[in-house]
N, C-alpha and C positions, 0 to 999 in steps of 0.2 A: 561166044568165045569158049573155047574147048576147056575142060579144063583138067589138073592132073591127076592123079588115085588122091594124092595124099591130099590135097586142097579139097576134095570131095571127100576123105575120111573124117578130115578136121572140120568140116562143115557141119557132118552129122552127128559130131559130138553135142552138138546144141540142139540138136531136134527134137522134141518130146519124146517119149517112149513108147504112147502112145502113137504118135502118128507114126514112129517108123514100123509099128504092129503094123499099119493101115499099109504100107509103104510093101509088108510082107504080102497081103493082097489083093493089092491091089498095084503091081509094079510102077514106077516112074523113073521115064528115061531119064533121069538128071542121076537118078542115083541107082549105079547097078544092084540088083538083089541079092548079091554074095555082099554085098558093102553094108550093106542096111543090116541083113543076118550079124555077118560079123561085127556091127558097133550093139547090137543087143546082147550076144555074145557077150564084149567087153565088160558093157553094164552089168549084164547078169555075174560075169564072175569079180569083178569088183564089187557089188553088194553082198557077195558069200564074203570075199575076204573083209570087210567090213567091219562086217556082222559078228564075224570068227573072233574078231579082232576085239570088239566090243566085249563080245561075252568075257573073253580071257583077261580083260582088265576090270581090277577093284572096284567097286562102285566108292565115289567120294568120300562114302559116310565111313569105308574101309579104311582108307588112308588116314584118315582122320585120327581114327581111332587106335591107329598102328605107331600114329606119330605123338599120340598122348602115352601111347604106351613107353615110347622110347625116349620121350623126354623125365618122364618118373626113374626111369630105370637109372 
């Protein structure tokens, strides 16, 4: 059964990262090679946003400490 872009995009969301490396070359017709590129893509820029994301938020021990401050105050 044939099946569509998007049912083939949503599919390789669950595929290792690994394997869709392997997928890069090594081609398989199930999943075209702009497809596989593009969900590593994805990965790769949602683990920058992330990451960006992480660094710019307090670490707990901050919060804490911000919220003992405010409760003295």
């Amino acid at each position: 059964m044939a099946m569509n872009l998007i049912d083939v995009a949503e599919e390789l969301e669950f595929v290792p990262k690994a394997d869709l490396a392997a997928m890069i070359d090594n081609p398989n017709s199930r999943y075209p090679s702009f497809m596989v590129l593009s969900e590593i893509q994805r990965r790769t820029k949602m683990e920058k946003m992330f990451e960006r994301a992480r660094m710019q938020t307090p670490f707990l021990s901050e919060i804490q400490r911000r919220t003992k401050m405010e409760k003295n105050v």
